[in-house]
C-alpha positions, 0 to 999 in steps of 0.5 A: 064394927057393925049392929049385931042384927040384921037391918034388911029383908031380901024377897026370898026370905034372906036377912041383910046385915050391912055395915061399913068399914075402913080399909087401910089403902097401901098406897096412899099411906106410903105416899102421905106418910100417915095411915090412909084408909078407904071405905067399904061398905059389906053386906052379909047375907044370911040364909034362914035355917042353912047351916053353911058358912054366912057369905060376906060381900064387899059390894062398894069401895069409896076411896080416898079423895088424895086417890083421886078414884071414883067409887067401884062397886061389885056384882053383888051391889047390884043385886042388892043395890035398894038396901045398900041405897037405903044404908047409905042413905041413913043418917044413923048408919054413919059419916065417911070413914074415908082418910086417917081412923081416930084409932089410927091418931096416937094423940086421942084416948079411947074414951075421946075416940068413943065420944067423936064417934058418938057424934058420927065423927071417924076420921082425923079429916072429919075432926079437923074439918069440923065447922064452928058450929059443930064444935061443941059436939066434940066438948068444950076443947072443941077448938084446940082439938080441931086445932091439934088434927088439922096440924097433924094432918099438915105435919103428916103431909110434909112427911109424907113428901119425904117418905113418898120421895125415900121411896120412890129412890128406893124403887129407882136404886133397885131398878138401876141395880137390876139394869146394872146385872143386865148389862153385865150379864150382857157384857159376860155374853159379849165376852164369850162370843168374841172369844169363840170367834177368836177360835173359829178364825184360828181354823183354816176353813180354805175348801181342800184341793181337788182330787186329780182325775183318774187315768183311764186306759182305753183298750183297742178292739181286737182285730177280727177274723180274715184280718191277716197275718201278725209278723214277728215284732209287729203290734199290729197288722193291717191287710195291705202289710199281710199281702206284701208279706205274702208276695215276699214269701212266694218269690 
């Protein structure tokens, strides 16, 4: 965990616990079949006589080197980068917990894993990394546990090729189900819409006949006045036909 006390005084009176911590990265672990861990650095920041809550900052992430990631940092890092420099910088504030925490190998005691970490070894890497001369750190086993990580680390990373590859046709057996309901919710579609044509073209949709157009009777002026006279049977009279009637009538 971390030192009970803090270690750092800011300007304005604050007091600064800072430690380091490994936090388990998902991917990597799925990806090398054993459990993966990043490091991250939290700083604490506690307030002389305040009663609220004690903020906790993770201010750097140092990843995995099978993550191929650079170290991020936050907002709070580079407020309180000089301490955060000096921690890292101090030999005693530990090594790198990057990779597999002894805690996390099932092959060690808890005895065992107090006794590396005494000699600031945390990870399975950095016991099986271990050069000769740092053998004897570790006791008079040093060797065969050296041995016994760096063959874990091998089988795990054979299991993890497997793992990765479950997975990953795990991931494409979903997608192609999800591409499969597409296609059917698609082909259902389809379906529906040739059978609404089919519907469509059973109406007659020719324009309708035009209406015919209406007769309209026109009406003849009325004669007028002084025009003549209408004889018997006649329709119509005209002057020159009322003064023939005339002259018929006077002889």
């Amino acid at each position: 965990m971390y030192d009970l006390d803090p270690q750092y005084k800011t300007e304005d009176g604050a007091a600064l616990r800072i430690w380091r911590d490994a936090v388990q990265n998902n991917y990597q672990t799925e990806q090398q079949g054993r459990p993966i861990f990043d490091e991250a650095i939290y700083v604490e920041v506690i307030t002389p006589g305040s009663q609220s809550s004690i903020p906790v900052f993770e201010v750097k992430r140092i990843y995995h080197e099978s993550a191929g990631i650079d170290p991020t940092t936050s907002e709070q890092y580079k407020q309180y980068k000089k301490f955060v420099d000096a921690f890292e910088s101090d030999e005693s504030a530990g090594g790198a917990m990057t990779g597999t925490p002894l805690k996390e190998w099932p092959e060690l005691s808890r005895s065992m894993i107090a006794a590396l970490r005494a000699q600031q070894i945390y990870t399975v890497e950095a016991l099986a990394g271990l050069p000769d001369t740092a053998l004897p750190l570790v006791g008079p086993d040093g060797r065969t546990w050296r041995s016994k990580a760096q063959a874990y680390l091998d089988f795990a990373a054979n299991a993890g090729t497997a793992t990765a590859k479950a997975a990953e046709n795990e991931r494409l057996k979903e997608d192609l189900a999800a591409a499969n309901g597409t296609i059917a919710s698609l082909a259902a579609r389809l379906d529906a819409l040739e059978a609404n044509k089919g519907s469509l073209s059973a109406i007659d949709l020719s324009p309708a006949p035009e209406a015919p157009e209406a007769v309209v009777a026109v009406a003849e002026p009325a004669p007028a006045a002084g025009d003549g006279l209408v004889l018997a049977g006649s329709t119509k009279s005209t002057p020159a036909k009322a003064a023939k009637a005339a002259t018929g009538a006077i002889i």
